[in-house]
N, C-alpha and C positions, 0 to 999 in steps of 0.2 A: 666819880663825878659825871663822866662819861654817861653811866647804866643809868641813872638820875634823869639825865638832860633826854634820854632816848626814851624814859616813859613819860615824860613830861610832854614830848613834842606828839606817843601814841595819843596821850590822854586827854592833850588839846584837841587833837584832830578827831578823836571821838562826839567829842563834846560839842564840834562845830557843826558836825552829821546829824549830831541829835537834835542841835538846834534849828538848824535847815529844813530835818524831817523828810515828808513825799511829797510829792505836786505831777499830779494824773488828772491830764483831760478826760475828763468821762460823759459818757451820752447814757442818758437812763431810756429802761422800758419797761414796761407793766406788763406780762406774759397774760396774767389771767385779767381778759378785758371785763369780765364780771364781778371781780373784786373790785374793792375803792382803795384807794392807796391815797392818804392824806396828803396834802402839800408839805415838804422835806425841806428842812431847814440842815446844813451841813459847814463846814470851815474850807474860805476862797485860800486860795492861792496866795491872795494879800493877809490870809490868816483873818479876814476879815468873816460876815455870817452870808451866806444865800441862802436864796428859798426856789427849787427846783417843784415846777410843778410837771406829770407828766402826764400828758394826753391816753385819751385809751386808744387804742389802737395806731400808734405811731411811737417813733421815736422823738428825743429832743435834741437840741442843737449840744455842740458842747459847752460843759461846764468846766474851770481851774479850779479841781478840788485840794487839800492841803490835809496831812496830817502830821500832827509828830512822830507818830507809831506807823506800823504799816498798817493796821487796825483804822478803817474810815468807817463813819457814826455817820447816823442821821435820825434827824428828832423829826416827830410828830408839830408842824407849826404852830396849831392850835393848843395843845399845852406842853409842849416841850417834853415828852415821854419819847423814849427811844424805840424806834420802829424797827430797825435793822441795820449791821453793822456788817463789815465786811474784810479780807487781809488781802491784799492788792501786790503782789510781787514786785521787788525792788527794783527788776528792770523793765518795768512796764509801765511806760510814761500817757499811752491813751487805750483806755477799756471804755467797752460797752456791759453797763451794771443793770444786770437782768431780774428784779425784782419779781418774786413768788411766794405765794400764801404759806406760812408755815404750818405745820399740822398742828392740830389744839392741842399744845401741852402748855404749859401753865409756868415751866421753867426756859422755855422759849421765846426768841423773842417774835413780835407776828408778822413779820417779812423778812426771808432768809435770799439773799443775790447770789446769782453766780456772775462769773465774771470773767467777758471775754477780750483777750487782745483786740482792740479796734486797729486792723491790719489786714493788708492783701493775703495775708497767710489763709484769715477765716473768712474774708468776706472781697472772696476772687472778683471781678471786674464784669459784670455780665452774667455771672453765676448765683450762687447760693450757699449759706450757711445752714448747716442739720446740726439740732439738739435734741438728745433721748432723755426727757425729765419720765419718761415711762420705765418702769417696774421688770418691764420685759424687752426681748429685744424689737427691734421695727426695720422692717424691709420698705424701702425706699426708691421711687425710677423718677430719675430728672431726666429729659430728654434719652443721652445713648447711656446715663452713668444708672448701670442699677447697683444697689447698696444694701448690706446689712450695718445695725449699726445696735453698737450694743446698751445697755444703762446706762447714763450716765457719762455715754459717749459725744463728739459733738466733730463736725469736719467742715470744712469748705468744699464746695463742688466748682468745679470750674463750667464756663458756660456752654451750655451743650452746642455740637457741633450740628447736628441734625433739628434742624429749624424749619419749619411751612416759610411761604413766602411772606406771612405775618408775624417772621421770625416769633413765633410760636413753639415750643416743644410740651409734649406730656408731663405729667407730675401726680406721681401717684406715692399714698401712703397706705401700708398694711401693717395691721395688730397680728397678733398670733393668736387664737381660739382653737385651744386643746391642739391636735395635731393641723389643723387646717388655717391659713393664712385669709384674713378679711380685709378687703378692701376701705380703708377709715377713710381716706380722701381722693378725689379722682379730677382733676384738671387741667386745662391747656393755660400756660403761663407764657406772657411774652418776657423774651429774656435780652435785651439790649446794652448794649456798650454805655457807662455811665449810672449802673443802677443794678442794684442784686438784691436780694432777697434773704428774708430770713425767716426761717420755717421750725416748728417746736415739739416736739410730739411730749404732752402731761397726760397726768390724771386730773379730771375736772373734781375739785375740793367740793363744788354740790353734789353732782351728780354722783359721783367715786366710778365713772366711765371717760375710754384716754380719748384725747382732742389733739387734733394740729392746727395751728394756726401760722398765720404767714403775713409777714409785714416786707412795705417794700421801704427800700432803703435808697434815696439818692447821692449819700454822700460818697466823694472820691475816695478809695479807702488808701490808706497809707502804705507806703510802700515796706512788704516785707521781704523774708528769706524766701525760699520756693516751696509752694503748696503741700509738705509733705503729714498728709492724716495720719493720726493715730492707729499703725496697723493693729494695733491690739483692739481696739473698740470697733474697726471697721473693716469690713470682709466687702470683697466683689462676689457678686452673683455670677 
C-alpha cells in the first residue's frame, strides 16, 4: 500500500510540473536587419496569445512567455503558420531570442533562434557580448581584450579598461582569407557604465559574404555567476 501511495504522490507531482510547464521572460532580436520577420504571435505567461513585434535594428522590452514543453512556438500573425520554434533550458527563467534566416530547405522551418541567457554572465555591465554565427573562426580586439572566437561560439567581454577621455576604446573585427587575416569591421565605441553591446559576426543570406553588426543595449543586465567564457570556443591572442 505503501509502494502505491509513493507513486501516486511521484505521479501527482509530475503531473503538477506538466501542468505549470515554463514561463521565460524573453527580449527578441532580428540579427539579419535586411530580412522581414512577420509580427509573432506566441503563449503569455497568463497562457493567454501576444503578438511581439520586433524593430530592426534594436531590441524589445520583455515579454512573459509560457509553454507546456520546453519547446517555445511562434506563428506568423498574419496567417498563423509557424515561423520558428525554439527549446529554452529548464533553468533559464530570462533569455534573449536571436532570430535568423534559415537556409532554404523546404523541411525547415524559415526563422531558426538562438538563445541567450539575458544575465551579467553574457552581457557584462559596460562591456560586450560576441557571437560566431560565421563558418570560420573570427579574431576580435575590444579595447585591451583581443580574442579568437571560434563557430558557433559566443562570450561576454568585460568593459575595457583602456578608455580615451571619451571613454572611447577600439573595436575591431577580422575574417580569415586563405592564410591572411582581414580586417571586416574597424571602430571607436564609447563603452559606459549602464549600457553594453551586442556584436554578431554571420553570413549575409543575400550576398553569401560574413557581416558584423552591433546593437546597443540599455537594459541593466541581471545579475549572474562570475564571467567565465567558454574556453573551448575562445582563445586570447
Amino acid at each position: 500500500m505503501r509502494f502505491f501511495t509513493v507513486l501516486l504522490l511521484i505521479f501527482s507531482a509530475t503531473l503538477v510540473h506538466a501542468q505549470e510547464g515554463q514561463k521565460v521572460n524573453c527580449r527578441f532580436l532580428c540579427l539579419d536587419t535586411n530580412a522581414t520577420l512577420p509580427t509573432l504571435l506566441t503563449t503569455s505567461a497568463n497562457a493567454g496569445e501576444i503578438s511581439i513585434k520586433i524593430p530592426a535594428g534594436a531590441i524589445t522590452e520583455s515579454f512573459p512567455c509560457f509553454s507546456k514543453t520546453a519547446t517555445f512556438s511562434f506563428l506568423s500573425s498574419t496567417d498563423r503558420k509557424p515561423v520558428a520554434e525554439v527549446k529554452i533550458p529548464a533553468n533559464m527563467k530570462s533569455a534573449v531570442l536571436v532570430f535568423l534566416p534559415s537556409s532554404s530547405t523546404s523541411n525547415t522551418l524559415p526563422w531558426r533562434i538562438f538563445v541567450v541567457e539575458d544575465s551579467s554572465k553574457n552581457f557584462p555591465d559596460g562591456g560586450a557580448f560576441v557571437a560566431n554565427f560565421h563558418s570560420d573562426d573570427i579574431r576580435f580586439i575590444i579595447g585591451e581584450n583581443k580574442l579568437l572566437l571560434k563557430p558557433t561560439g559566443f562570450c561576454g567581454v568585460m568593459q575595457p579598461t583602456k578608455r580615451d577621455d571619451f571613454n572611447m576604446a577600439p573595436v575591431v573585427f577580422q575574417f580569415q582569407q586563405g592564410e591572411n587575416w582581414r580586417n571586416a569591421s574597424e571602430s571607436m565605441l564609447r563603452f559606459l557604465p549602464g549600457m553594453h553591446y551586442l556584436m554578431f559576426a554571420f553570413v549575409d543570406a543575400a550576398s553569401g559574404r560574413p557581416r558584423i553588426v552591433t546593437f546597443q543595449d540599455a537594459k541593466p543586465p541581471i545579475p549572474a555567476g562570475p564571467l567565465t567564457p567558454d574556453s573551448a570556443s575562445v582563445e586570447k591572442l
